[in-house]
C-alpha positions in Angstrom: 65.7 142.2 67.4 65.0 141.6 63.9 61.8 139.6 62.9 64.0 137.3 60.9 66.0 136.5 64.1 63.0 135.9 65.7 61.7 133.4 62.8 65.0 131.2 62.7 65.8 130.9 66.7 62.0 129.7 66.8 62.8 127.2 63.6 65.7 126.2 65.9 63.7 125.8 69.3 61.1 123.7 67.2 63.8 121.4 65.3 65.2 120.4 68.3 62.1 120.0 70.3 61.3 116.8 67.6 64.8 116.0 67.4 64.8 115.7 71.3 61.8 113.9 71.3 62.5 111.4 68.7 66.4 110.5 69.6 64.3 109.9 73.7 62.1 107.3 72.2 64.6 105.3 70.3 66.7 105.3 73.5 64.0 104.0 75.5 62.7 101.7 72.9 66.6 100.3 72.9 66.1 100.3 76.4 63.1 98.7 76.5 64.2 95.9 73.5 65.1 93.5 76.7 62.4 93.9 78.6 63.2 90.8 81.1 66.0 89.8 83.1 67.3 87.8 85.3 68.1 88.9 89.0 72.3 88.1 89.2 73.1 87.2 93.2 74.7 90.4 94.1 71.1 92.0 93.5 69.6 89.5 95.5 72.1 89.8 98.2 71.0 93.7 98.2 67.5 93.3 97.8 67.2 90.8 101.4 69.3 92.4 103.7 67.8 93.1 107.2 64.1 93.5 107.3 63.3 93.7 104.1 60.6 92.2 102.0 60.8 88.5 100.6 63.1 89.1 97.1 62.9 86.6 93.9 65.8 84.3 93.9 68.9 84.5 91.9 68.2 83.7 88.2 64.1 84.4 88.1 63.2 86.3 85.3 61.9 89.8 86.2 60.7 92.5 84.4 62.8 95.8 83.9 61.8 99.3 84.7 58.8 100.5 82.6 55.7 102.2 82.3 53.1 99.8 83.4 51.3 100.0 79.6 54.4 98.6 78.5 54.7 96.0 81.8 51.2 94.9 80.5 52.0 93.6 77.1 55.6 91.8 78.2 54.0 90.2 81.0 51.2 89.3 78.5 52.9 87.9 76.0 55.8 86.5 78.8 53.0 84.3 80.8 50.7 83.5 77.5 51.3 79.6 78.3 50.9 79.6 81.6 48.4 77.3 84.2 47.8 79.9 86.4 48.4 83.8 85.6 48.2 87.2 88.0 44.9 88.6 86.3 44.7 91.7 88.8 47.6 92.6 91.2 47.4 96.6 93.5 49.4 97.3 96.3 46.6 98.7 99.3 47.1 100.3 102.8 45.4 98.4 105.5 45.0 98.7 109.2 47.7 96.5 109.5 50.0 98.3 106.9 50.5 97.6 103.5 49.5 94.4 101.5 49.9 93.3 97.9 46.6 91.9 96.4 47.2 89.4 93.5 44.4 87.5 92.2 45.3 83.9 90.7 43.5 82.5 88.0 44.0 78.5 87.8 44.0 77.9 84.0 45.8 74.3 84.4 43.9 70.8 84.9 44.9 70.3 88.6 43.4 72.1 91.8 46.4 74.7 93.2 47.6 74.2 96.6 50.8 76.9 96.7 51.2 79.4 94.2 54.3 81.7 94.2 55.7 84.7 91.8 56.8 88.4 91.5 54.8 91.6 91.6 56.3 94.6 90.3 55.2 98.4 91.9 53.9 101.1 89.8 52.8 104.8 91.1 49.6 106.4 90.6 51.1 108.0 86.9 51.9 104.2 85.6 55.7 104.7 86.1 57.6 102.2 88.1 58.1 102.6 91.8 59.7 100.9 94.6 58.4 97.4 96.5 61.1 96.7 98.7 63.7 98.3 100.9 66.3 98.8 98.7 64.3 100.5 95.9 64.0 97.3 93.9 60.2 97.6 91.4 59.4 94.2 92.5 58.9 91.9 95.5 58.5 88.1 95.8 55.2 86.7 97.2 54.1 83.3 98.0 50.7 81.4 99.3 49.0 78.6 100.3 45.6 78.6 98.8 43.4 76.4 97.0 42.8 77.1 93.9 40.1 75.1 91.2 40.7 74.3 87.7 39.0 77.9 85.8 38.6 79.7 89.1 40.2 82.5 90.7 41.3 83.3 93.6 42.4 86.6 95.6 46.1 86.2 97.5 47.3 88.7 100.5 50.9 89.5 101.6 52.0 91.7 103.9 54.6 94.5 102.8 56.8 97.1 104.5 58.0 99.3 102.0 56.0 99.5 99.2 54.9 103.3 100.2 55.3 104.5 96.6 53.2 102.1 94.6 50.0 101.7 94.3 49.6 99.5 91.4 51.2 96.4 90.4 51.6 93.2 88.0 52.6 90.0 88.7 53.8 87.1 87.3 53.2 83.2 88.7 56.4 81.8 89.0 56.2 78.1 90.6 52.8 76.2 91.6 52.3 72.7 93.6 48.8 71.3 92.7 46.9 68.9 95.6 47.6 65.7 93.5 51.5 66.6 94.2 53.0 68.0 90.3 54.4 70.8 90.6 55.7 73.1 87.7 58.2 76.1 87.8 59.2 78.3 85.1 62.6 78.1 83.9 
């Protein structure tokens, strides 16, 4: 083969190497343009059949399939307002199976005495795995607990198939405070 040949089929291999790489990320930025949506009934229909683990309700806001860098700064910027946030959330294997851990930080005026949301499963690498039976990322969780105004709090629930993740965010979703206001995002 002639050394030229050689020169332009490795110009070629190299050109669309970038070009590969470049058209991926503006698909997955596109993709990634809408990071939230809203679960549609037919999904939640899917997501509770049988045994499976509690699923958000039709119409809550979830966030879509990501690395969990990007899940970070959505869910960041998505819960910015809130009275009480998920500061840490990790799926853990127990010797009663698996649990989600979310700890609740109380950023409102009132003392929290329910607290309720979505956590979302990531694998070890940061990409997004399944929480529920179906294959769904994420997995509804509630608890009664009483939380302080600027404390935090650790929350348990037991899961059945989260085998895949490890890591995990969460969003707060609904609260009932001891004095009896609630809120609930829209």
């Amino acid at each position: 083969m002639k050394p030229i040949a050689i020169i332009i089929a490795a110009a070629a291999l190299l050109i669309g190497l970038i070009v590969g790489f470049f058209v991926g990320r503006v698909m997955l930025e596109r993709q990634w343009s809408q990071p939230m949506g809203a679960i549609d009934p037919k999904a939640e229909r899917k997501a509770s059949t049988g045994d499976a683990d509690p699923t958000p309700a039709a119409g809550t806001k979830v966030l879509g399939k990501m690395p969990i860098t990007r899940g970070r700064m959505v869910l960041k910027e998505f819960t910015a307002k809130d009275k009480a946030v998920a500061d840490v959330a990790a799926v853990g294997s127990g010797d009663e199976g698996l649990e989600l851990h979310v700890v609740v930080e109380n950023k409102g005026a009132c003392e929290l005495s329910d607290v309720s949301g979505v956590a979302y499963g990531f694998d070890a690498y940061g990409r997004s795995a399944a929480m529920n039976k179906s294959g769904e990322h994420y997995v509804a969780f509630s608890a009664k607990t009483e939380i302080k105004p600027g404390e935090k709090k650790m929350v348990a629930q037991k899961l059945k198939f989260a085998q895949a993740s490890t890591l995990a965010l969460a969003q707060i979703d609904a609260t009932a405070c001891k004095d009896g206001s609630k809120w609930k995002r829209n």
